[in-house]
LOMAR-743499 format. One record per atom (N, C-alpha, C): residue in one letter; x, y, z. Coordinates in steps of 0.02 Angstrom, whole numbers, padded with zeros to 5 digits, always signed. Each point is the difference from the previous one (the first is absolute). Layout:
BEGIN
aXYZ ...
END
This chain:
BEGIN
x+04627+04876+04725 x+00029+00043+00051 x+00009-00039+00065 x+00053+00028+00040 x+00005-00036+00053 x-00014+00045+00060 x-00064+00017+00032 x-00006+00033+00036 x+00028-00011+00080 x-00039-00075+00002 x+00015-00009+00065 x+00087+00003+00036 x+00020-00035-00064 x+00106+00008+00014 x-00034+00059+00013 x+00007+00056-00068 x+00033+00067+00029 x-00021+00044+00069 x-00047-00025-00003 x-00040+00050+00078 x+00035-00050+00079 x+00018-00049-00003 x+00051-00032+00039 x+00055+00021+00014 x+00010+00014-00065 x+00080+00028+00002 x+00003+00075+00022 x-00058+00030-00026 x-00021+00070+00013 x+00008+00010+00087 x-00035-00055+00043 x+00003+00011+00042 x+00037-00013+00056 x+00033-00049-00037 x+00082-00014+00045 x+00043+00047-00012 x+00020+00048-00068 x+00021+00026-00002 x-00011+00073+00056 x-00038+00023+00017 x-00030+00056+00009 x+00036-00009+00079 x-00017-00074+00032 x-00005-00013+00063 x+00065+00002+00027 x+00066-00015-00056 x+00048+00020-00003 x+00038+00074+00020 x-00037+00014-00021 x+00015+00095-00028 x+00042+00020-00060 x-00018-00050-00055 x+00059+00002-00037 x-00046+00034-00073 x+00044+00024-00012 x-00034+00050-00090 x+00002-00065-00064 x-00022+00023-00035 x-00004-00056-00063 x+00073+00007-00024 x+00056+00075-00011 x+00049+00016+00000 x+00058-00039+00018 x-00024-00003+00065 x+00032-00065+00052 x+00005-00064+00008 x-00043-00016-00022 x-00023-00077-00027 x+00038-00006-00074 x-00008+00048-00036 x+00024-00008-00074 x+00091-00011+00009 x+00016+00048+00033 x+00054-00004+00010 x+00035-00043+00028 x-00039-00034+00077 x+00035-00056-00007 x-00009-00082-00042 x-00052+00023-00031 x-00019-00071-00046 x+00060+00004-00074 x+00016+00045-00005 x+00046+00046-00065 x-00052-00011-00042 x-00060+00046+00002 x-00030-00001-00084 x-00011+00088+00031 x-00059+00029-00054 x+00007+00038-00024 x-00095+00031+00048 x+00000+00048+00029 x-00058+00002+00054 x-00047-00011-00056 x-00030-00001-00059 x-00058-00007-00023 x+00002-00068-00020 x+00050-00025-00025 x-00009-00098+00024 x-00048+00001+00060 x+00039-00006+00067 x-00027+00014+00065 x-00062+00008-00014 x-00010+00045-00012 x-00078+00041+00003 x-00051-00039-00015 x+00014-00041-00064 x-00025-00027-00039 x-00044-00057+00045 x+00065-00050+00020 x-00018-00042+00063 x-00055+00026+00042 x+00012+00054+00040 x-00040+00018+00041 x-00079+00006-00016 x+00003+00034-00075 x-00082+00025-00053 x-00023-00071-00032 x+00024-00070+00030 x-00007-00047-00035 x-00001-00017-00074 x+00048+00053-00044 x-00010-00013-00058 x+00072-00032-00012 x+00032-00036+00046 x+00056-00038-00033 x+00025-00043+00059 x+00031-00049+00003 x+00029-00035+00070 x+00083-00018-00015 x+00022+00006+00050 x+00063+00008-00008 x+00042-00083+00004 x+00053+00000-00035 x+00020-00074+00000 x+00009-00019+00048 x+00024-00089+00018 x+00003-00034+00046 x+00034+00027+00044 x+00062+00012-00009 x+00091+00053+00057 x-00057+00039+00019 x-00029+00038-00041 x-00003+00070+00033 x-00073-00014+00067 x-00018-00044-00033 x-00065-00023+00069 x+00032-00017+00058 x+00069-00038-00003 x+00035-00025+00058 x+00029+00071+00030 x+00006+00060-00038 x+00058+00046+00025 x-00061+00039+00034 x-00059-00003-00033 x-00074+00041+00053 x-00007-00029+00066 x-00009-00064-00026 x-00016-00025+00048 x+00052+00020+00072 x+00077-00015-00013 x+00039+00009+00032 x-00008+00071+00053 x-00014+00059-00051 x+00010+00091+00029 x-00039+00004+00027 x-00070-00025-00016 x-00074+00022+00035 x-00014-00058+00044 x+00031-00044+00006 x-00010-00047+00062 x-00053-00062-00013 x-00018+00015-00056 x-00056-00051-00013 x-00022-00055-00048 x-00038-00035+00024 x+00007-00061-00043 x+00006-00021-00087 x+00046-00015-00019 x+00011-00011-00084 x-00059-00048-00020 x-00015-00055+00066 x-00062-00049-00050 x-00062+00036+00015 x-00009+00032+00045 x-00050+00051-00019 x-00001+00049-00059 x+00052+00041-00004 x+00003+00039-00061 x-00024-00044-00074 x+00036-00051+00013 x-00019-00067-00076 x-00060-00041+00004 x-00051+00006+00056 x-00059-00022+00004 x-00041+00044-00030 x+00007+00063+00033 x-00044+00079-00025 x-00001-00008-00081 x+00062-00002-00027 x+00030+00005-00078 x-00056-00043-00051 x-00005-00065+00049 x-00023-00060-00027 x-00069+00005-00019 x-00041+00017+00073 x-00063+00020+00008 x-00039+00057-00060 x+00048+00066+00012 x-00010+00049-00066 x-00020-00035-00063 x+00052-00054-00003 x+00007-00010-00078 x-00059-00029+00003 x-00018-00041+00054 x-00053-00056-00032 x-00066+00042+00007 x-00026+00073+00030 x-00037+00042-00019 x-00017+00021-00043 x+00082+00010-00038 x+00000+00040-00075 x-00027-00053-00060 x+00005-00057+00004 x-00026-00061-00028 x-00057+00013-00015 x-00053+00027+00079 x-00062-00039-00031 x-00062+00076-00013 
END
């Protein structure tokens, strides 16, 4: 699981004011993709980290550090 991404994203999103709806929509997937991201049970491809990064203002090598970190949690 990737907690730390999703609770990042959770909270840039929020700081935004933007719905998961909103995010889904402009990423073009489907809000429970989205969701998914957010509940850390999935991470979204490379584009779509650049297109977060882009809406919510915030850093992509952060988002791909968080990603990294998770995984190497889930490892041990």
């Amino acid at each position: 699981m990737y907690q730390a991404f999703g609770n990042y994203l959770r909270t840039a999103r929020r700081a935004k004011r933007l719905s998961q709806q909103e995010m889904a929509d402009r990423l073009g997937v489907h809000v429970t993709v989205y969701a998914q991201y957010e509940t850390g049970k999935a991470l979204p491809f490379l584009p779509e980290v650049w297109q977060i990064s882009r809406i919510l203002d915030i850093s992509a090598d952060e988002m791909v550090r968080l990603a990294a970190v998770d995984k190497l949690h889930t490892r041990s």
